[in-house]
Biotite code that builds the C-alpha atoms (Angstrom):
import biotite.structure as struc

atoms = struc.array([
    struc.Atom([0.000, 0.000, 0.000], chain_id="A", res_id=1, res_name="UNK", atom_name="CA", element="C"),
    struc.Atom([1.412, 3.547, -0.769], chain_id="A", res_id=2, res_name="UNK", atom_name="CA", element="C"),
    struc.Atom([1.794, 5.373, 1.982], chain_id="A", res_id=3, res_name="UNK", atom_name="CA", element="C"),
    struc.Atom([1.218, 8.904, 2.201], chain_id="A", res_id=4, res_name="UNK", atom_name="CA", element="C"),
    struc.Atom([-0.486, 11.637, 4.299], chain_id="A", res_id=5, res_name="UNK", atom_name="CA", element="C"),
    struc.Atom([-4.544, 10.685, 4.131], chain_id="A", res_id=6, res_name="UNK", atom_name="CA", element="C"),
    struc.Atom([-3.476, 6.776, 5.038], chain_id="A", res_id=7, res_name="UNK", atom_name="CA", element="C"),
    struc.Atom([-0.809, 7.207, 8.078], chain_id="A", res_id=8, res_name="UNK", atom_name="CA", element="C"),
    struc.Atom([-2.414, 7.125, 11.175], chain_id="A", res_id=9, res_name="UNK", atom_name="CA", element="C"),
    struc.Atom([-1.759, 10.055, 13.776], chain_id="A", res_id=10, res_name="UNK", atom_name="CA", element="C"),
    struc.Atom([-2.380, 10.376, 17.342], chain_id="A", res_id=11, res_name="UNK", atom_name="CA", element="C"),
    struc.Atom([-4.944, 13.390, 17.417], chain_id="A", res_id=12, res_name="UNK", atom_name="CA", element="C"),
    struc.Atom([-4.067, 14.430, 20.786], chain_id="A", res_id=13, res_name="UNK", atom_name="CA", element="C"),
    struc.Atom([-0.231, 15.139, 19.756], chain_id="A", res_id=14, res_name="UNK", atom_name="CA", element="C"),
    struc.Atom([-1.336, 17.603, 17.017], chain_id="A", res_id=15, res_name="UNK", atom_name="CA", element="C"),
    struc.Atom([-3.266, 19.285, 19.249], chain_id="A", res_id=16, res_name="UNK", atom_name="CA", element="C"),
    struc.Atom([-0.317, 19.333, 21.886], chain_id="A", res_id=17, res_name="UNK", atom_name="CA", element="C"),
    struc.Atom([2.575, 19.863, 19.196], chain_id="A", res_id=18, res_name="UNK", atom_name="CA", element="C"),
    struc.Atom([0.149, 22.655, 17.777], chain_id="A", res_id=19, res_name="UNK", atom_name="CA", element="C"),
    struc.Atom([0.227, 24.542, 21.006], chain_id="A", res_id=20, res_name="UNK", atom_name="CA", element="C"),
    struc.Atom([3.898, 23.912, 22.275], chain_id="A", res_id=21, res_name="UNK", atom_name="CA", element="C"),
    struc.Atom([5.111, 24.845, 18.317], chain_id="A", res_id=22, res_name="UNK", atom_name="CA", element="C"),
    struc.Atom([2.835, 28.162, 18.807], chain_id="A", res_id=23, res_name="UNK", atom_name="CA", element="C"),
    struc.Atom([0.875, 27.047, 15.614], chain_id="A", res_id=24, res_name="UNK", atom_name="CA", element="C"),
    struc.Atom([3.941, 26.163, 13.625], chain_id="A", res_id=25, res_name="UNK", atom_name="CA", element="C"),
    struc.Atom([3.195, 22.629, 13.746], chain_id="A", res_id=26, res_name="UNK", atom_name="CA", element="C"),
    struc.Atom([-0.216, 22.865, 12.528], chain_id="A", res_id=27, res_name="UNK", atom_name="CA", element="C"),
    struc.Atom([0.650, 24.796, 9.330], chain_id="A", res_id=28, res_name="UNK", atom_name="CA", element="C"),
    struc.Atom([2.706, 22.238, 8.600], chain_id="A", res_id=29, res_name="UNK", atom_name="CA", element="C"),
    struc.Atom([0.402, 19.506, 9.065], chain_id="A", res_id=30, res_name="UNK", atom_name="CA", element="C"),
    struc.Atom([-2.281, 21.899, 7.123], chain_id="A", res_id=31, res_name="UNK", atom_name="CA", element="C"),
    struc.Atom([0.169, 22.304, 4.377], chain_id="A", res_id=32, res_name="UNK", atom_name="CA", element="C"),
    struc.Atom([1.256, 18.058, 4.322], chain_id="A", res_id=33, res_name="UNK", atom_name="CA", element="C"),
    struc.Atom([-2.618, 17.308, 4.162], chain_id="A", res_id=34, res_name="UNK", atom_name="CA", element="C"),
    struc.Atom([-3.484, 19.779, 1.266], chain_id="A", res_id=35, res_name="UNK", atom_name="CA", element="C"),
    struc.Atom([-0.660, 18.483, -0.398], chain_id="A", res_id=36, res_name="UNK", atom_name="CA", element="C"),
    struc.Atom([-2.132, 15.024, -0.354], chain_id="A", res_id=37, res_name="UNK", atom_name="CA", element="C"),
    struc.Atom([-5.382, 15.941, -0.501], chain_id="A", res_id=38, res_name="UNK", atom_name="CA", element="C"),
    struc.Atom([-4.669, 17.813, -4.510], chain_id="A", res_id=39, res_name="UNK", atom_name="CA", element="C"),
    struc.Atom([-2.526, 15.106, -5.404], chain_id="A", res_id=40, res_name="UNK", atom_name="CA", element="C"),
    struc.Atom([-5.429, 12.180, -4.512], chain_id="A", res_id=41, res_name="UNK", atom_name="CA", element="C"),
    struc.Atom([-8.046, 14.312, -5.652], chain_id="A", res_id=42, res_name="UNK", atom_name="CA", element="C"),
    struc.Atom([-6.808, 16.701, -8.208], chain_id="A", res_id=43, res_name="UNK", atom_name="CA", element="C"),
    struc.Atom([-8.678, 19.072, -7.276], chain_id="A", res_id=44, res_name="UNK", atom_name="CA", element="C"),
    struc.Atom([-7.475, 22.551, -5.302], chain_id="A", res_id=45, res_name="UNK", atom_name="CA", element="C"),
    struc.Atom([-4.272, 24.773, -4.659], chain_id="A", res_id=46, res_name="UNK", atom_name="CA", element="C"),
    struc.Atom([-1.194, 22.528, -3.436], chain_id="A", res_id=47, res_name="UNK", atom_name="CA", element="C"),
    struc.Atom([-0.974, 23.180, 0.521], chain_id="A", res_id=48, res_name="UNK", atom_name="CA", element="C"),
    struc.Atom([1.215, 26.537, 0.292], chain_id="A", res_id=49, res_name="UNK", atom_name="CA", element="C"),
    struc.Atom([-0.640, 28.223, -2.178], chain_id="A", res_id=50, res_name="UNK", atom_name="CA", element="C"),
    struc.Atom([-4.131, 27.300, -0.029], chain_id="A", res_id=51, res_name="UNK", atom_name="CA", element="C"),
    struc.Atom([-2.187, 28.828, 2.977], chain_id="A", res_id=52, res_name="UNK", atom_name="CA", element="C"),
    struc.Atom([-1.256, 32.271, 1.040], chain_id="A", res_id=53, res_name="UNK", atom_name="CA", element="C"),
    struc.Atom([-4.953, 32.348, -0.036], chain_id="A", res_id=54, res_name="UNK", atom_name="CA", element="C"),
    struc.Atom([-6.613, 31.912, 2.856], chain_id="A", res_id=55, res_name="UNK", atom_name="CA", element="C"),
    struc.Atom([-4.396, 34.917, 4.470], chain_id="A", res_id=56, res_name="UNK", atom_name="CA", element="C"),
    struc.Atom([-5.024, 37.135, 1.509], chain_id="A", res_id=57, res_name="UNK", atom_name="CA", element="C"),
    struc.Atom([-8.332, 36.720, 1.710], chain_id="A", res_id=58, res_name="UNK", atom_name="CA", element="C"),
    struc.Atom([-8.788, 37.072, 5.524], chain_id="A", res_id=59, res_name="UNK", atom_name="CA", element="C"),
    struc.Atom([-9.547, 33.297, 5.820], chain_id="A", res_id=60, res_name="UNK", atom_name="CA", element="C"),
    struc.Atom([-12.746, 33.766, 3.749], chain_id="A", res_id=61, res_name="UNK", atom_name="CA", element="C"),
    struc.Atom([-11.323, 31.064, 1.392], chain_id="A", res_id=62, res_name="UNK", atom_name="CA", element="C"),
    struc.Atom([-10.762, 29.343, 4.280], chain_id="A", res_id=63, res_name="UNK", atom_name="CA", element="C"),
    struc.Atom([-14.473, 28.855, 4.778], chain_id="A", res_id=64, res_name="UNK", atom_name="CA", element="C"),
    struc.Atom([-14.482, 27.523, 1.533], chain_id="A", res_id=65, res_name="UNK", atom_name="CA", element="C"),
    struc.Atom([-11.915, 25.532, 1.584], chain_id="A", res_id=66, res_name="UNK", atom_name="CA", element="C"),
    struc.Atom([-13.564, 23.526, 4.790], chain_id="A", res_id=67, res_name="UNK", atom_name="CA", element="C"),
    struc.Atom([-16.503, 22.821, 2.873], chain_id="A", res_id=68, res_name="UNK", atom_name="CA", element="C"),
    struc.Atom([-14.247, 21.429, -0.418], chain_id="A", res_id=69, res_name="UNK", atom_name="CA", element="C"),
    struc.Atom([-12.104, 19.130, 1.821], chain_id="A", res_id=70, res_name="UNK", atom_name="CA", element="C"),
    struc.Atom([-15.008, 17.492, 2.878], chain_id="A", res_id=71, res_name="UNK", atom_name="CA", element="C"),
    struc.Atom([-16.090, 16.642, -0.477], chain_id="A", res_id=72, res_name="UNK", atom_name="CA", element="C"),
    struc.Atom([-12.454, 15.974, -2.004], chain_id="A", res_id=73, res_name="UNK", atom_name="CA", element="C"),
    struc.Atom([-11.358, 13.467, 0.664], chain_id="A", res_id=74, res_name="UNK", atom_name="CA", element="C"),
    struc.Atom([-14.827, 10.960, -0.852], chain_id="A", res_id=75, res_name="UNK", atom_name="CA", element="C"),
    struc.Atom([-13.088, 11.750, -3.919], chain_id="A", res_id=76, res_name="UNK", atom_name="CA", element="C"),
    struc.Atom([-9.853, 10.612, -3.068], chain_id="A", res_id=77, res_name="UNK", atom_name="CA", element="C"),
    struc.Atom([-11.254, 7.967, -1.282], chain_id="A", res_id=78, res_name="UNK", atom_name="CA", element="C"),
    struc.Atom([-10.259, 8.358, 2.176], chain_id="A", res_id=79, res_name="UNK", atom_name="CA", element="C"),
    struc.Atom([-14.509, 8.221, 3.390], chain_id="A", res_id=80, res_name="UNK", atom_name="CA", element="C"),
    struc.Atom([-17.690, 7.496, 1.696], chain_id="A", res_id=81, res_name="UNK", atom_name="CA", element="C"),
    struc.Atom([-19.616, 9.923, 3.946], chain_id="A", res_id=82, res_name="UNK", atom_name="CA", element="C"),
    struc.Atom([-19.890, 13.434, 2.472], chain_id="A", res_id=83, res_name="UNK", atom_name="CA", element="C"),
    struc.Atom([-19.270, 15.516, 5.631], chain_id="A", res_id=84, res_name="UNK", atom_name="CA", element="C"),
    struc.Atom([-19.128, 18.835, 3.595], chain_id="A", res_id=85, res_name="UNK", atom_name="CA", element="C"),
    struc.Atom([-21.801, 20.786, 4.904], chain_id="A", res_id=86, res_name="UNK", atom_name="CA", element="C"),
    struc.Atom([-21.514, 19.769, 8.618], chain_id="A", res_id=87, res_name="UNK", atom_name="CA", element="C"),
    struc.Atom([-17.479, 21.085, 8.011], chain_id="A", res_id=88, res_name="UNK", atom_name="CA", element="C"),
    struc.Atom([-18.971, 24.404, 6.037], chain_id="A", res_id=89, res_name="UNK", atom_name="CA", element="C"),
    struc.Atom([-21.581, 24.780, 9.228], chain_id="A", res_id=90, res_name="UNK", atom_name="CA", element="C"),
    struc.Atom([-18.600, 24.183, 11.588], chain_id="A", res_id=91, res_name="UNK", atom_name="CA", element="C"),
    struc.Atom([-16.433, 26.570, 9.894], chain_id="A", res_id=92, res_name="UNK", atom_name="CA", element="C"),
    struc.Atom([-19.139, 29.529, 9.502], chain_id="A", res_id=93, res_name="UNK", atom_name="CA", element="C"),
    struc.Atom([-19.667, 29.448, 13.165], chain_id="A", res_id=94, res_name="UNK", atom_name="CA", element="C"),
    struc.Atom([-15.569, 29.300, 14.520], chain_id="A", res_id=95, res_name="UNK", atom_name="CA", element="C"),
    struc.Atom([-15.459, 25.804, 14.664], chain_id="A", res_id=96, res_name="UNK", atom_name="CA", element="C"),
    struc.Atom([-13.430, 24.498, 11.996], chain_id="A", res_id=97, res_name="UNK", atom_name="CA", element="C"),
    struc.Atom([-10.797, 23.513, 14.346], chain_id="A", res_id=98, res_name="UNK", atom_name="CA", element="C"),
    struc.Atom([-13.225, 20.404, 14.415], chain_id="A", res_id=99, res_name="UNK", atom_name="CA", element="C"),
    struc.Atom([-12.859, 19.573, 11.099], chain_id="A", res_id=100, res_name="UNK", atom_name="CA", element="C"),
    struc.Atom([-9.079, 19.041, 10.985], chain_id="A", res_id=101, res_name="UNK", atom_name="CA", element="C"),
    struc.Atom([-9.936, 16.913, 13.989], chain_id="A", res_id=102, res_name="UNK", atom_name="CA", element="C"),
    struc.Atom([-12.983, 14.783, 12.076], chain_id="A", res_id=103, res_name="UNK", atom_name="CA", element="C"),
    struc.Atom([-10.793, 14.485, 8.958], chain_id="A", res_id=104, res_name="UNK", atom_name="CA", element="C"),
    struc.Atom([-7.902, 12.597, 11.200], chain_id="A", res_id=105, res_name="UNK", atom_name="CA", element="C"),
    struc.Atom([-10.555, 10.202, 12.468], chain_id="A", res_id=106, res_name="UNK", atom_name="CA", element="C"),
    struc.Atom([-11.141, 9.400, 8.705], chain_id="A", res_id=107, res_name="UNK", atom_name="CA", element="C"),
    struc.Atom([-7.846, 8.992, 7.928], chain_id="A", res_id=108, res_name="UNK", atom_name="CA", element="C"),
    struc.Atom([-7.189, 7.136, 11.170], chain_id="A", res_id=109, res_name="UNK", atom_name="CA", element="C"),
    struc.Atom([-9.434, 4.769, 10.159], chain_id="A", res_id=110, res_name="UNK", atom_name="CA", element="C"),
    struc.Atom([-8.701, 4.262, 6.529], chain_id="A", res_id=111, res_name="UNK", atom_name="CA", element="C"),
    struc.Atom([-5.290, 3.184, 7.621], chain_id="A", res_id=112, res_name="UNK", atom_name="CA", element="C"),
    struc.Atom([-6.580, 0.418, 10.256], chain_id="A", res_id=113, res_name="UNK", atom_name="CA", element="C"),
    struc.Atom([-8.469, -0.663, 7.353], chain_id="A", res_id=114, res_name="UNK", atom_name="CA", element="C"),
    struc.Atom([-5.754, -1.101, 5.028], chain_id="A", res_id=115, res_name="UNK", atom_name="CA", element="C"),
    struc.Atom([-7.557, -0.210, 1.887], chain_id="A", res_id=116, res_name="UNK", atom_name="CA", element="C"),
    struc.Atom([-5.833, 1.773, -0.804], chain_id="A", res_id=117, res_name="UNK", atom_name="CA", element="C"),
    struc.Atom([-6.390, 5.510, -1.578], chain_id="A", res_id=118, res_name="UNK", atom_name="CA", element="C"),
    struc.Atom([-7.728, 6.581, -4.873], chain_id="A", res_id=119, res_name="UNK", atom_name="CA", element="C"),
    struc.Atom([-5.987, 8.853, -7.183], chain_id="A", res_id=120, res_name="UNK", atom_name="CA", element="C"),
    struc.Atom([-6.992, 11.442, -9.173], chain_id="A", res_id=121, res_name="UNK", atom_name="CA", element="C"),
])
């Protein structure tokens, strides 16, 4: 199985905790590994830089947007068969979308137990 970002399990409470100790540094690296993965298994999207510049041009407007898209790319790429779009686009509108990032681990998390290959785009 190839491994790669959406199929390597992580423990959810260390990116929280390297997040916070790593004053953010951590997570916009993991932000910028995942949307990485996520354009190259979906095709779809900005690679993970250029989705980090746009969302702080646009005073994370895109952002929003970008919450509601991951949710649909990561059924595209395989990595869930439940379209969670809307619940991360609700989430995200109201300062939540913290969540997400959290949701989208599960997912992964458990696409690796399962063992299952990843489509590609």
């Amino acid at each position: 199985m190839e491994k790669s970002f959406l199929n390597t399990e992580r423990n959810i409470a260390l990116i929280i905790i390297f997040s916070i100790i790593s004053f953010g540094i951590y997570g916009i690296w993991y932000f910028i590994k995942f949307q990485n993965d996520i354009k190259d298994k979906s095709g779809e999207g900005f690679g993970g830089w250029g989705t980090f510049f746009i969302i702080l041009l646009t005073f994370g407007i895109y952002g929003i947007y970008w919450n509601y898209a991951t949710g649909k790319r990561l059924v595209k790429a395989g990595v869930t068969n439940k379209d969670n779009s809307v619940l991360n686009l609700i989430l995200s509108l109201v300062g939540l979308g913290w969540v997400n990032t959290i949701l989208w681990q599960l997912a992964i998390n458990e696409k690796a137990q399962s063992g299952t290959p990843l489509r590609r785009a």
